[in-house]
Backbone bond lengths (Angstrom), bond angles and torsions (degrees), N, CA, C in turn:
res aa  C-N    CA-C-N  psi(-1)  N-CA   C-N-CA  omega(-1)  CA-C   N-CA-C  phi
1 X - - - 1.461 - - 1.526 111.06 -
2 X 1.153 103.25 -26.40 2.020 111.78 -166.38 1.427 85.70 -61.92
3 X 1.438 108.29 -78.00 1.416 128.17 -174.47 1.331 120.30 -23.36
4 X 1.238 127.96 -43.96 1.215 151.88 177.32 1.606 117.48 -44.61
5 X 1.800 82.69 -69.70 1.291 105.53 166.93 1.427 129.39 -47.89
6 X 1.526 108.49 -52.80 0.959 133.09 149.35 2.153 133.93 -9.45
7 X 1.040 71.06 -50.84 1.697 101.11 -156.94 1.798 97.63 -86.11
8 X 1.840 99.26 -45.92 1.311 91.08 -161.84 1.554 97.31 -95.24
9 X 1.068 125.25 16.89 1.590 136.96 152.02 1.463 117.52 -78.61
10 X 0.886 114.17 -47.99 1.664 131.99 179.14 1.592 96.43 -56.64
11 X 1.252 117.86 -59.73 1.638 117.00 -160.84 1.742 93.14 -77.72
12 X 1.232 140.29 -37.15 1.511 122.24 166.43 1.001 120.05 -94.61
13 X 1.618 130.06 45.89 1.238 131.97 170.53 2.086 91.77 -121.91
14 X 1.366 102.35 -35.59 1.160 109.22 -179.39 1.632 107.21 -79.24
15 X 0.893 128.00 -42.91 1.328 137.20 179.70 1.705 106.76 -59.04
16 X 1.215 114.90 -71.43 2.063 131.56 155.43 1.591 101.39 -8.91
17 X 1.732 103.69 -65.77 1.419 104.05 -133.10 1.658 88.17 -107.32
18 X 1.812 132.08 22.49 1.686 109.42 147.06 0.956 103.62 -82.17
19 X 1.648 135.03 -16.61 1.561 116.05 -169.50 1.318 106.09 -68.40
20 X 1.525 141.81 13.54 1.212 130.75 -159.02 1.942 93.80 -117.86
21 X 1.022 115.02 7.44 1.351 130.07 143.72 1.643 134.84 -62.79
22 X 1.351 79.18 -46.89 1.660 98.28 163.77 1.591 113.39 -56.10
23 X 1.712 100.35 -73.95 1.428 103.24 171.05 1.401 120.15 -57.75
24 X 1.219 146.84 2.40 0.994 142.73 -169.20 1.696 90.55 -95.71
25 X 1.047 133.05 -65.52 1.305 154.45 169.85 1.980 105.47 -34.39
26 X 1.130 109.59 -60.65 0.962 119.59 -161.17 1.476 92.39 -73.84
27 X 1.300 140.29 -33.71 1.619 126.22 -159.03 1.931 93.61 -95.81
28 X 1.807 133.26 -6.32 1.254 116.52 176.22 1.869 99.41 -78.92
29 X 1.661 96.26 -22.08 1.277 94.48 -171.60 1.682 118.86 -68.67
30 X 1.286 108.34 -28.43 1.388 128.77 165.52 1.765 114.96 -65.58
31 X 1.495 118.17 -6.02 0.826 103.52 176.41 2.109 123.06 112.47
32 X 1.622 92.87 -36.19 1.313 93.83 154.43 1.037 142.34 -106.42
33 X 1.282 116.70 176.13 1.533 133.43 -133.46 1.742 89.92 -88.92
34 X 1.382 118.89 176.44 1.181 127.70 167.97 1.314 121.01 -66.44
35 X 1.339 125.44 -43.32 1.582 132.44 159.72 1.506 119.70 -47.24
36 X 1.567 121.88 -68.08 1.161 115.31 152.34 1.033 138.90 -7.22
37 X 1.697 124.64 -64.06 1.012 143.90 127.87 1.502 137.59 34.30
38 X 1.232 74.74 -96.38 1.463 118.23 -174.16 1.873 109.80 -78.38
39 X 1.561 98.67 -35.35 1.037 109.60 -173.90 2.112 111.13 -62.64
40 X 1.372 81.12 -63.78 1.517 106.12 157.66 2.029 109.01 -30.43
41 X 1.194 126.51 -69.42 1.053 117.22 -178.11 1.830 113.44 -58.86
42 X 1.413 100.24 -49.01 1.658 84.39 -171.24 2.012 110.49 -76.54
43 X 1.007 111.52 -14.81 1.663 123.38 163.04 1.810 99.96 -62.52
44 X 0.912 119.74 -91.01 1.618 135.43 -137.23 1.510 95.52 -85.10
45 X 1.320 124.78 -58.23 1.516 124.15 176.29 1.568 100.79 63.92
46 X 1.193 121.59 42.54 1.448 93.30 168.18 1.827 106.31 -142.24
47 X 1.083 112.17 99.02 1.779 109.91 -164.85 1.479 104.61 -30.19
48 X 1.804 112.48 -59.80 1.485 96.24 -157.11 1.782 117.57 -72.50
49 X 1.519 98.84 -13.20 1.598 84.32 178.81 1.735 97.13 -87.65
50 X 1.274 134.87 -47.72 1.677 128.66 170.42 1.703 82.22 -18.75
51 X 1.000 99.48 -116.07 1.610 102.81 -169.46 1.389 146.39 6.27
52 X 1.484 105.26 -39.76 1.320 152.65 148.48 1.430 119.56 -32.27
53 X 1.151 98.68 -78.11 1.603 119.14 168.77 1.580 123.56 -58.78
54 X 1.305 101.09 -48.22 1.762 113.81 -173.13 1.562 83.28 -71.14
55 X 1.296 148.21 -56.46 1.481 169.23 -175.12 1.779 92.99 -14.24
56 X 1.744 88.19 -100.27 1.632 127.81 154.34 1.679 98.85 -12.12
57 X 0.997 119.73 -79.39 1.617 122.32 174.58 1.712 137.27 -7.63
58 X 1.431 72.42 -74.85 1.414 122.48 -169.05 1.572 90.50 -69.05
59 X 1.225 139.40 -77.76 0.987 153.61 169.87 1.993 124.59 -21.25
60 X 1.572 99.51 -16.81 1.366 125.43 -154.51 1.623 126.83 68.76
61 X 1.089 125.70 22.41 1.039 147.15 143.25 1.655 135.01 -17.89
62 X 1.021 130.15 126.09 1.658 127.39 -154.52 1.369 91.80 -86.82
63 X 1.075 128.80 162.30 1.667 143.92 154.79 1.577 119.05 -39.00
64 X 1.553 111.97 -48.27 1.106 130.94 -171.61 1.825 114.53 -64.82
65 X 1.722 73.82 -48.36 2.092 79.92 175.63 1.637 116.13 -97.23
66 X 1.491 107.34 20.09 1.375 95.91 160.90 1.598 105.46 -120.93
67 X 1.415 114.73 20.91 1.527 118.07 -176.46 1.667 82.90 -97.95
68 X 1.499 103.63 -79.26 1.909 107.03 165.48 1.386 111.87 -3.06
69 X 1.242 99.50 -90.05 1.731 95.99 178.00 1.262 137.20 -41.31
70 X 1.051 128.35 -39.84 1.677 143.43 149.80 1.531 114.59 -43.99
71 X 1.021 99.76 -53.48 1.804 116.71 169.91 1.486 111.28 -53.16
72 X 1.240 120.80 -53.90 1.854 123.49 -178.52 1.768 99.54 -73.07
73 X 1.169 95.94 -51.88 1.493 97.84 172.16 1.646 120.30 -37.01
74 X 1.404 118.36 -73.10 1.519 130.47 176.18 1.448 107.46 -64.56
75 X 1.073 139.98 7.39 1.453 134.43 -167.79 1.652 108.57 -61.92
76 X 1.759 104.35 -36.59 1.348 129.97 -156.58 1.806 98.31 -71.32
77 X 1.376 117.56 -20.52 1.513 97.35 -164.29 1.329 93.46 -108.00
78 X 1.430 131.81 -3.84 1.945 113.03 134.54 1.461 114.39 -38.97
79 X 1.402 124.75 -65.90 1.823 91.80 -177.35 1.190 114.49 -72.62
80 X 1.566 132.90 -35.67 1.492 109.60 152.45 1.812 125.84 -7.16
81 X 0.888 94.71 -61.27 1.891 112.41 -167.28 1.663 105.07 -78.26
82 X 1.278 104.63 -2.22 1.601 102.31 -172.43 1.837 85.01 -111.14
83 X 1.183 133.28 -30.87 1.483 136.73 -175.47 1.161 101.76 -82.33
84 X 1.364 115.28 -14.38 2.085 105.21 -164.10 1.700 96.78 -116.85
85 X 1.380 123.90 -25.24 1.367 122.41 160.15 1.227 127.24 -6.46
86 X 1.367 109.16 -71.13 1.798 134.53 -168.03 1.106 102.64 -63.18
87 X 1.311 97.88 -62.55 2.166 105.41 -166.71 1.407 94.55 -65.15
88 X 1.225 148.44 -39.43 1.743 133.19 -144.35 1.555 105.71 -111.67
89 X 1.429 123.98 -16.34 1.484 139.09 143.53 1.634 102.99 65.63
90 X 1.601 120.30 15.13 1.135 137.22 -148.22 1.840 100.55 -84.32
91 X 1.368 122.16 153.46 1.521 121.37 -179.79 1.310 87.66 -139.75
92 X 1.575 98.19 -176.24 2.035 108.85 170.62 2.039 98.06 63.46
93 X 1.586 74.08 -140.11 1.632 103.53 -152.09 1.347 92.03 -83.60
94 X 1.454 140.66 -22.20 0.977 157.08 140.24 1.480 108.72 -13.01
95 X 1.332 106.36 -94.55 1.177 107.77 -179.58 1.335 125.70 -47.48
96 X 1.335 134.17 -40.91 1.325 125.72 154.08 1.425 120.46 -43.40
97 X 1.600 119.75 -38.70 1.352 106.93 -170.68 2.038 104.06 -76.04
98 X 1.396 108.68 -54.43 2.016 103.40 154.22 1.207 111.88 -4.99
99 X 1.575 115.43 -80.06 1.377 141.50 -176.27 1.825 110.93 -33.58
100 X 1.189 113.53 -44.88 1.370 114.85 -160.80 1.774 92.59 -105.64
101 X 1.009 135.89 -14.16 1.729 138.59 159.84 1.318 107.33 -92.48
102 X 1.448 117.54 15.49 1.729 103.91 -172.14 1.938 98.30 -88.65
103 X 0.955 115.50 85.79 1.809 124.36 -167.20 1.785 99.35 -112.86
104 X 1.053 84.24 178.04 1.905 115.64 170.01 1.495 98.37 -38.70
105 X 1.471 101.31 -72.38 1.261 108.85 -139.89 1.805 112.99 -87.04
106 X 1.248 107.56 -26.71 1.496 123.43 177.98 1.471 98.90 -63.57
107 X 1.346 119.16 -69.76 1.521 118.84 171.86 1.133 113.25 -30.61
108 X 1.630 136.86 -78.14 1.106 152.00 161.93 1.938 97.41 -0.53
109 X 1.313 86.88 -95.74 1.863 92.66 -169.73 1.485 100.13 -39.94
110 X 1.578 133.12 -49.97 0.987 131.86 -154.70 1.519 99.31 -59.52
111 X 1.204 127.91 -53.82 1.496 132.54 176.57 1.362 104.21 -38.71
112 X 1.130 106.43 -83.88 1.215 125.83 -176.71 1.538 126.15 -5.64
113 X 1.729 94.24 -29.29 1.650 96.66 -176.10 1.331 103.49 -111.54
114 X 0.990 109.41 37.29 1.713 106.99 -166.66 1.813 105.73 -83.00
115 X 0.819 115.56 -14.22 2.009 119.80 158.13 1.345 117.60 -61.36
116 X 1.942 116.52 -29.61 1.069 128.02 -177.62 1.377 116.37 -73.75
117 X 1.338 101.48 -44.10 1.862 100.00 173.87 1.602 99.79 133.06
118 X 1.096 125.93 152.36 1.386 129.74 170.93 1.862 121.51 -15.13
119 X 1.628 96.74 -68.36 1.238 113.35 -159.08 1.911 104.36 -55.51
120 X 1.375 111.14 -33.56 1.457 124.28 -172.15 1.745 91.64 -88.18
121 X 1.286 142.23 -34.92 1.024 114.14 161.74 2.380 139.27 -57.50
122 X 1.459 70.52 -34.99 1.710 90.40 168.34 1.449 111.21 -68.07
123 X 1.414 122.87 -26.32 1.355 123.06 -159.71 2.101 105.89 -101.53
124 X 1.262 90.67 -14.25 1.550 111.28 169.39 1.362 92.71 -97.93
125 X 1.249 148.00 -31.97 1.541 126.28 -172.46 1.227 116.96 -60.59
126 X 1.846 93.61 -63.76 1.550 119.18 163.26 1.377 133.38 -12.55
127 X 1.651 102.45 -70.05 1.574 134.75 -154.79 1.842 101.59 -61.92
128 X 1.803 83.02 -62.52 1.846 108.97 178.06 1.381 102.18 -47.89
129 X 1.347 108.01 -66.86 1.646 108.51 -166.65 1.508 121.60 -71.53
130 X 0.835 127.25 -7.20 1.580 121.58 161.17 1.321 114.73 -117.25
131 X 1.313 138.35 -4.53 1.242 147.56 113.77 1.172 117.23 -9.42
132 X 1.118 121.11 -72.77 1.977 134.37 -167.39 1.436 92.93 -74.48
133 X 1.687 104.89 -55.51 1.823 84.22 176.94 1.793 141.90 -65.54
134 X 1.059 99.78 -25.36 1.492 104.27 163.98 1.458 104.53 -53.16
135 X 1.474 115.03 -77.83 1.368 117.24 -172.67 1.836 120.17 -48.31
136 X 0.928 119.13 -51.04 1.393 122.91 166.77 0.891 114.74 -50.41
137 X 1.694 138.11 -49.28 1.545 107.08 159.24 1.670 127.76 -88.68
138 X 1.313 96.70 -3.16 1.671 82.77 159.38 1.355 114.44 -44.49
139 X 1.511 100.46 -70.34 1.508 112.07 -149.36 1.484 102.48 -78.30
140 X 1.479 133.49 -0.94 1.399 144.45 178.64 1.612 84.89 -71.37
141 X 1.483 116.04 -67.99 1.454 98.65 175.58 1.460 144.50 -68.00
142 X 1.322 111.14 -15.70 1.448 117.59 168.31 1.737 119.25 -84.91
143 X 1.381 117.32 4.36 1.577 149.00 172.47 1.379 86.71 -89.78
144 X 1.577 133.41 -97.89 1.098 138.08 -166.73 1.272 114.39 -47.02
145 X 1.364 150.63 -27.90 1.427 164.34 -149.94 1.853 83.92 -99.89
146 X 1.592 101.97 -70.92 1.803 87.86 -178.12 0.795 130.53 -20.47
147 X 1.938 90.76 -73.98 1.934 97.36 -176.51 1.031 141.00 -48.86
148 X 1.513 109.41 -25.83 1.396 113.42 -173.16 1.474 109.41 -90.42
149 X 1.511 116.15 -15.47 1.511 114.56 141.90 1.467 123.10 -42.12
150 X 1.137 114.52 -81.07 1.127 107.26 -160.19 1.837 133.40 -90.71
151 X 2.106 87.59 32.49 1.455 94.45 173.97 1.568 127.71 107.44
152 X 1.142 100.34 -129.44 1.260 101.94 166.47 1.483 134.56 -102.39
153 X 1.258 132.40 94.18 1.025 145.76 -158.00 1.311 115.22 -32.69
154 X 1.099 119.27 -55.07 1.823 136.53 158.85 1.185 115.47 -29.24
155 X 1.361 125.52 -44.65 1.578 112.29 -163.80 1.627 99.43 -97.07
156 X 1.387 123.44 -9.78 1.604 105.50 161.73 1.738 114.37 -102.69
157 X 1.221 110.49 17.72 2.087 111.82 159.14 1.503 69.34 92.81
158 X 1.380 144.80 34.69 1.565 104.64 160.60 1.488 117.73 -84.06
159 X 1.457 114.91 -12.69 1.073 119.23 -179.54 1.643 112.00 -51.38
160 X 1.492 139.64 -26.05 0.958 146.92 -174.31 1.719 109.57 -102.67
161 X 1.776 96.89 40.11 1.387 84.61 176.46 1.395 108.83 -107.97
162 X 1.029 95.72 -5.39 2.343 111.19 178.09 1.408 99.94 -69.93
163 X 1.604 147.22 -74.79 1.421 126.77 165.89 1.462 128.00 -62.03
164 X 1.177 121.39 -14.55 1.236 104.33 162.99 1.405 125.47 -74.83
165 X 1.218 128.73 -33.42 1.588 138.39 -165.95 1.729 84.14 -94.78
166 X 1.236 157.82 -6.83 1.214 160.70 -167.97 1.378 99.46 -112.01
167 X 1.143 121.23 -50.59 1.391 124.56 162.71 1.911 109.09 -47.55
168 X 1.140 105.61 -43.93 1.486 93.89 -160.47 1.609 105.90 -107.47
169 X 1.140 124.52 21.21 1.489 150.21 137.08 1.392 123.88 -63.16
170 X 1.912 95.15 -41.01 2.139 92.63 -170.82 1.610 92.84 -97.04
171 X 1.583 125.85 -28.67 1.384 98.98 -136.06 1.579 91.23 -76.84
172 X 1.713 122.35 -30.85 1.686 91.40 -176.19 1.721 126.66 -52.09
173 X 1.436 111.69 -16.08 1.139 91.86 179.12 1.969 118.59 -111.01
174 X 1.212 119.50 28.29 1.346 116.87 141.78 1.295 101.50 -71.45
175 X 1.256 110.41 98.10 1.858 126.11 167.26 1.299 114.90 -98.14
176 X 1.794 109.77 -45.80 1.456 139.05 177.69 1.384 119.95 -92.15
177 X 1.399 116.59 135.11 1.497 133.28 159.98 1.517 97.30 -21.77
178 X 1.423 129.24 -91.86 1.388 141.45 -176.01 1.392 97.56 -32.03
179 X 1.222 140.05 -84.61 0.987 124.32 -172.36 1.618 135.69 -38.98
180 X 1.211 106.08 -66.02 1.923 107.51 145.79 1.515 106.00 -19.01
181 X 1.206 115.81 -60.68 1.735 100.18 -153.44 1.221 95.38 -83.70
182 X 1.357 139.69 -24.40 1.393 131.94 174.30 1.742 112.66 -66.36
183 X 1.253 115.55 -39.72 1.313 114.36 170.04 1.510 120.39 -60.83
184 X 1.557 110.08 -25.89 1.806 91.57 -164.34 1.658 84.10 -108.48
185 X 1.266 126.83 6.02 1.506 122.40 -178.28 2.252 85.41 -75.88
186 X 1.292 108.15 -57.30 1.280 115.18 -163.80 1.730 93.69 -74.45
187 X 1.081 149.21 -17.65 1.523 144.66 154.98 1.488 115.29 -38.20
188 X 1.235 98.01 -59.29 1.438 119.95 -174.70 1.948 110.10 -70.07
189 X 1.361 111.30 -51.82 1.093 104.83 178.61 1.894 119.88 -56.91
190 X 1.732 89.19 -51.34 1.694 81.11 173.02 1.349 110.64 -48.17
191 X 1.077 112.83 -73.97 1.811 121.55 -176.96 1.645 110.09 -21.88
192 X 1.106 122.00 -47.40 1.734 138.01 165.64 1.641 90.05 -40.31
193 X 1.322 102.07 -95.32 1.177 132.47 -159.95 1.464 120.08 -37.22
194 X 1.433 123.02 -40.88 1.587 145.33 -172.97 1.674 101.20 -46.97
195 X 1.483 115.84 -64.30 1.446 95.07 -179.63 1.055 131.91 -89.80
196 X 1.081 126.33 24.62 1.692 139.93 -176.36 1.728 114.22 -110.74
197 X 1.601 105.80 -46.67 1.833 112.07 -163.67 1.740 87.86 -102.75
198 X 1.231 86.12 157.19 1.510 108.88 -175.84 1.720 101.66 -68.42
199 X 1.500 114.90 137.63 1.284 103.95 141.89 1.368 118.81 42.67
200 X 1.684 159.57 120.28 1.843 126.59 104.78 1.648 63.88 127.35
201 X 1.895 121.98 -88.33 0.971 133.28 -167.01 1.826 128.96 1.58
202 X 1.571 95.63 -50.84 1.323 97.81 179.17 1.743 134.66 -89.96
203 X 1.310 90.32 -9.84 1.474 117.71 164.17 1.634 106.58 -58.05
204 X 1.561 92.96 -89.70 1.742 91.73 -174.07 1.395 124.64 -46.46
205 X 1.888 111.29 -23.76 1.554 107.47 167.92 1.580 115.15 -43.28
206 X 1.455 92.52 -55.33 1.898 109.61 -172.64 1.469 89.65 -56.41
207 X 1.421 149.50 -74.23 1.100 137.57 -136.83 1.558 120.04 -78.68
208 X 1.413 102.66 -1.07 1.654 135.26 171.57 2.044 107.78 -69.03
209 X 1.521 87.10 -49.65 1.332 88.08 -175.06 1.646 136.38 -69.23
210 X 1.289 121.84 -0.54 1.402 144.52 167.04 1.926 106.13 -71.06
211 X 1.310 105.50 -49.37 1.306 114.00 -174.06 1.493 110.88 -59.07
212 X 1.737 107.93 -57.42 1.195 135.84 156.88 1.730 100.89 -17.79
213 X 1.340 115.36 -81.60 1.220 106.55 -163.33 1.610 116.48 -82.80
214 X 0.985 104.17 1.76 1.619 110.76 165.91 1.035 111.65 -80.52
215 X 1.502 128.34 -17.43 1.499 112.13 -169.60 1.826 97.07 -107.64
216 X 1.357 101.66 -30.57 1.600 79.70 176.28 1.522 118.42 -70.86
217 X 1.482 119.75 -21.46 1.309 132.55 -162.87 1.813 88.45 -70.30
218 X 1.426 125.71 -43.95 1.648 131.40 -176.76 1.525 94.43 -57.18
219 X 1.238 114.56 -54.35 1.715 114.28 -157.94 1.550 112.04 -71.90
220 X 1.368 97.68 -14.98 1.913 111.15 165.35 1.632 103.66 -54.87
């Protein structure tokens, strides 16, 4: 069963952590440095707000509204941390280190084994979540190390590596109707929004709109 577990942690920690090639690429294109970078991944750990930020940036974007955006973005792995609490029973330095792997994908597996019994959920938390993080900043730095090889990011399409690798972060999880319609409701709004609001602006609008429909969906 370990093994198992094991294994199918390994393949979405490896799978998670090439997109951090992308971001690696995408944040010289934004302007920062390889440290930055890098720094950014082992700090923030969270693809869709990284993305977010380098996004916002890139875009000409203020500091403020690409922190915002990152911020609406990560909101989600607070209830993460309220679902993974119980099972991981963790204190100390521990718990900070939980805290900073508490992602998508660790949760995910971690659930996942919940027929198995506690111990196989912890061992999927574990595996996934420091799994994805090794690899994500590996390849965050061997992304950033490229680009700044080979120049200017723009003239080989890396500039289009922030929606594409963002793209292939959200679409596995439009699973649900609701979700779909929340995504192309916020498609459409950015798209509205892009030539009118400054910079960053149309991002955090979109990342507004999840909350939005969570709260009317409660008041149902």
């Amino acid at each position: 069963m370990s093994r198992a577990i094991l294994r199918d942690s390994l393949s979405v920690a490896l799978t998670v952590g090439v997109y951090g090639i992308a971001f690696g690429a995408a944040a010289v294109e934004a302007d920062l440095s390889v440290l930055q970078a890098c720094v950014l991944s082992l700090l923030v750990f969270t693809g869709a707000s990284q993305f977010a930020v380098v996004g916002v940036l890139d875009a000409g974007g203020s500091a403020l509204s690409a922190i915002t955006a990152a911020s609406l973005l990560g909101v989600r792995n607070s209830f993460y941390g309220l679902r993974m609490a119980p099972i991981l029973q963790v204190r100390g330095v521990k718990r900070f280190a939980a805290a900073q792997i508490t992602i998508d994908e660790s949760t995910a597996v971690s659930v996942a084994q919940e027929d198995k019994g506690l111990a196989a959920m912890r061992l999927g938390f574990w595996a996934t979540g420091v799994g994805v993080y090794i690899f994500w900043n590996l390849f965050t730095l061997l992304g950033a190390l490229g680009a700044t090889a080979l120049g200017d990011p723009a003239a080989w399409g890396l500039d289009a590596a922030v929606p594409a690798a963002f793209l292939g972060l959200l679409w596995p999880r439009l699973i649900s109707q609701s979700a779909r319609i929340v995504a192309l409701i916020s498609i459409f709004l950015c798209t509205f929004l892009i030539p009118f609001a400054a910079a960053g602006v149309p991002v955090i609008a979109c990342a507004l709109i999840p909350f939005i429909f969570a709260y009317v969906g409660d008041r149902k």
